[in-house]
N, C-alpha and C positions, 0 to 999 in steps of 0.2 A: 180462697183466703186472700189478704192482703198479699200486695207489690213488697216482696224485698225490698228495706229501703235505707241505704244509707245516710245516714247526716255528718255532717263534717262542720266542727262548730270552730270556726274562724277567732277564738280569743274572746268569745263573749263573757260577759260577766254579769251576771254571775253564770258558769255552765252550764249546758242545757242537761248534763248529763241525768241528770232526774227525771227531768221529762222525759226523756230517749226510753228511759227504765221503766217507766209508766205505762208505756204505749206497747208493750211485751217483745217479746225474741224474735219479732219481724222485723225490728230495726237496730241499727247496727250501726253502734257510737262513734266519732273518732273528733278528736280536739287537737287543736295545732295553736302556737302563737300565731297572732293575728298576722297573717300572711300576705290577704287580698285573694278576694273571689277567685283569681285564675288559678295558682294555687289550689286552693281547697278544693277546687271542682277536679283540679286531676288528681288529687289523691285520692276523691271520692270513686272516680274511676279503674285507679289502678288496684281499689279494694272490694271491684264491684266481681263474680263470679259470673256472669252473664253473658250471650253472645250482644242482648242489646241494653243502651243504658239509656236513662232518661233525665233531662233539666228539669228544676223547677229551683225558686228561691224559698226563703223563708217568712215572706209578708205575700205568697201566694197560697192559694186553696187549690188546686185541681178537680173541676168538676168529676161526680162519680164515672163516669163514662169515658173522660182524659186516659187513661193510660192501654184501655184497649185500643182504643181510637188512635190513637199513635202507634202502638204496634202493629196493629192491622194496615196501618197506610206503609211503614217502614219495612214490615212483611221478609226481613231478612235479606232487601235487597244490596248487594255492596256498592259501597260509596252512594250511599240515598242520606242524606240528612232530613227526616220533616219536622215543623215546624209549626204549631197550633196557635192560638189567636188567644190574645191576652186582652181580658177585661177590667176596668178600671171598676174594683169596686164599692169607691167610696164615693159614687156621686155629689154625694152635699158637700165634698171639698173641693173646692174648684180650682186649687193648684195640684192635687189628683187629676183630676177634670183635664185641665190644661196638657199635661204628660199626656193625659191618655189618646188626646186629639192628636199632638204631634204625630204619635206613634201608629195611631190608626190611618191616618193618613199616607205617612211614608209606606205604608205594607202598600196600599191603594195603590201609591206612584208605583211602585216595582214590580205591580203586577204579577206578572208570570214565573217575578224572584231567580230569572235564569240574568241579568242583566251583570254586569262587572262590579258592582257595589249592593246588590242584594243581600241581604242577612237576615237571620232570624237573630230577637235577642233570647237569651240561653235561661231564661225564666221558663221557656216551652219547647224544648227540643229534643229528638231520638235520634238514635243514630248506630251503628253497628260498634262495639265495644275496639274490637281490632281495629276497625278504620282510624276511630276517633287517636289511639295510640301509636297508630302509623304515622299517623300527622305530626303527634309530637305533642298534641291534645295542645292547649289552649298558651298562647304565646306570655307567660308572665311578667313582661319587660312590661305589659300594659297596667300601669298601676294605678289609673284612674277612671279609666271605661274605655270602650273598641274593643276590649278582648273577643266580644262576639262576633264583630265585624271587621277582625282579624281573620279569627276563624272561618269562616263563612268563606270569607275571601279565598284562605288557600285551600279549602272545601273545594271550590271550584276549580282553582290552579290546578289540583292534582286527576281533574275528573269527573269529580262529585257533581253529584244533584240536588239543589232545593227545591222540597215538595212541603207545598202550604197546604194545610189540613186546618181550615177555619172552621170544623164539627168538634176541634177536640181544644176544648176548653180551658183556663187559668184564670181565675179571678183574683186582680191582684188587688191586695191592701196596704198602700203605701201611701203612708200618712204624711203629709208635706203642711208645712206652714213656709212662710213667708223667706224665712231663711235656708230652709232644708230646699226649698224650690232654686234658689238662686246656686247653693252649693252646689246641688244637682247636677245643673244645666254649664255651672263653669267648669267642674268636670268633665262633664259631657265634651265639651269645646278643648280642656287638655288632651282627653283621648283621642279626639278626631285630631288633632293635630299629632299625633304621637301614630297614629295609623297612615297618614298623608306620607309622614316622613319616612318608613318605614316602608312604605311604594314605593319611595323615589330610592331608597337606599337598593332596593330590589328589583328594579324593572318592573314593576308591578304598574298597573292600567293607570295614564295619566289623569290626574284629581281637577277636573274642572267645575267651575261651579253652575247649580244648576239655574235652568232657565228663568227668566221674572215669572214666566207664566207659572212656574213649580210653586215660585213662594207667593203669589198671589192666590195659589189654590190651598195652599197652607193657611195662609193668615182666614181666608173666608169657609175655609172646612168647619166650622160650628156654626156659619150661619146656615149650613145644609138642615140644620134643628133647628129651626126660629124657635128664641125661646128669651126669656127675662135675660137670662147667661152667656147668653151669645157672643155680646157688642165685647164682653169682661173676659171671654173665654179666648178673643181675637186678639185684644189687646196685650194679653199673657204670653199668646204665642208670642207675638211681637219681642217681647219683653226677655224671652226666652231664649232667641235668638242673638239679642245683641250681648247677652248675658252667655252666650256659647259663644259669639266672637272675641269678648274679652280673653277668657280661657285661653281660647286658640290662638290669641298674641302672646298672653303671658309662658305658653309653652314653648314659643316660638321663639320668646326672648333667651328661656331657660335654655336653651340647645346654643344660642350663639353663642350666651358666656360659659357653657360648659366646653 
């Protein structure tokens, strides 16, 4: 039979609660005022009965074979976090597109994901249900994004291990236009700035930036596809980045005058 599955509905509106009720007594409602992701995903946890739990969002699909494929890789090991591979699945929009490169990419750069800033994002993740609550589960001060790369972080601090399992699937549908791209990505650039700082309040691994060679292999990562979309898809990273440094000033300002 179906995965136990909790939903935990962040303030939407209109509630999902109908749908929940639609889908039968395998799923297992719970609604909060809008909170923010980090939030909602531990109380999703703290209602889950299980020794292991599993991520995914709500503009994802998990291939039918995702959740064995992660159980089987996590296999009850303690302090194992893994971490499946996330597909971008709206090809024809090429600010989808765009996202989906960055993030393919950065997995590429970290390789073996044992390195001091490895993470998975938490659209694909399992993990032993105790572990995740030892931790103190997902740091909610993060109210813009990093909370995964928060996690991950002291994931490792405490012991733990990232295990990439690229067999087990997520296809994500996240629809971006023009604007939804730019908020995105200047979030993005709050959070990494609110994680940076967050290291340095804790002794945590010093934040250097990385080589030219990195974002050179960044910005030309879509021309590994030649393709009509290429030259557009390079240009966006581009676009994306300066649009994460903005962020990462404006949060930077926000800390001085606070």
């Amino acid at each position: 039979g179906p995965y136990r599955t909790i939903v935990v509905d962040d303030g939407t509106t209109p509630p999902l609660e109908p749908v929940c009720r639609a889908a039968g007594d395998w799923v297992r409602y719970l609604r909060q005022d809008n909170a923010g992701p980090g939030v909602a995903r531990n109380r999703g946890v703290a209602a889950a009965e299980t020794e292991l739990v599993l991520f995914t969002d709500d503009d994802c699909v998990p291939r039918p074979d995702w959740a064995a494929r992660m159980v089987a890789a996590q296999d009850g090991e303690p302090r194992r976090m893994v971490g499946g591979a996330v597909e971008n699945a709206l090809e024809g929009n090429l600010f989808s597109a765009t996202s989906q490169s960055i993030l393919s990419y950065a997995y590429e750069a970290f390789g073996g994901f044992d390195g001091p800033f490895a993470f998975f994002t938490t659209n694909n993740i399992c993990c032993r249900r105790d572990d995740f609550l030892a931790l103190g589960g997902f740091d909610t001060a993060f109210a813009f994004a990093s909370e995964d790369r928060d996690l991950s972080r002291r994931w490792q601090d405490e012991g733990g291990t990232l295990v990439h399992v690229p067999e087990a699937v997520v296809d994500h549908h996240h629809h971006l236009g023009a604007g939804s791209f730019w908020k995105q990505h200047w979030l993005y650039g709050r959070g990494a700035r609110q994680f940076h700082a967050k290291l340095a309040r804790t002794g945590g691994p010093d934040v250097s930036l990385n080589s030219a060679g990195f974002y050179a292999g960044l910005l030309l990562h879509p021309m590994r596809r030649p393709g009509p979309r290429a030259l557009a898809l390079s240009t966006l990273i581009g676009a994306a980045h300066a649009i994460q440094l903005a962020g990462y000033l404006t949060e930077r300002r926000s800390e001085r005058r606070a």
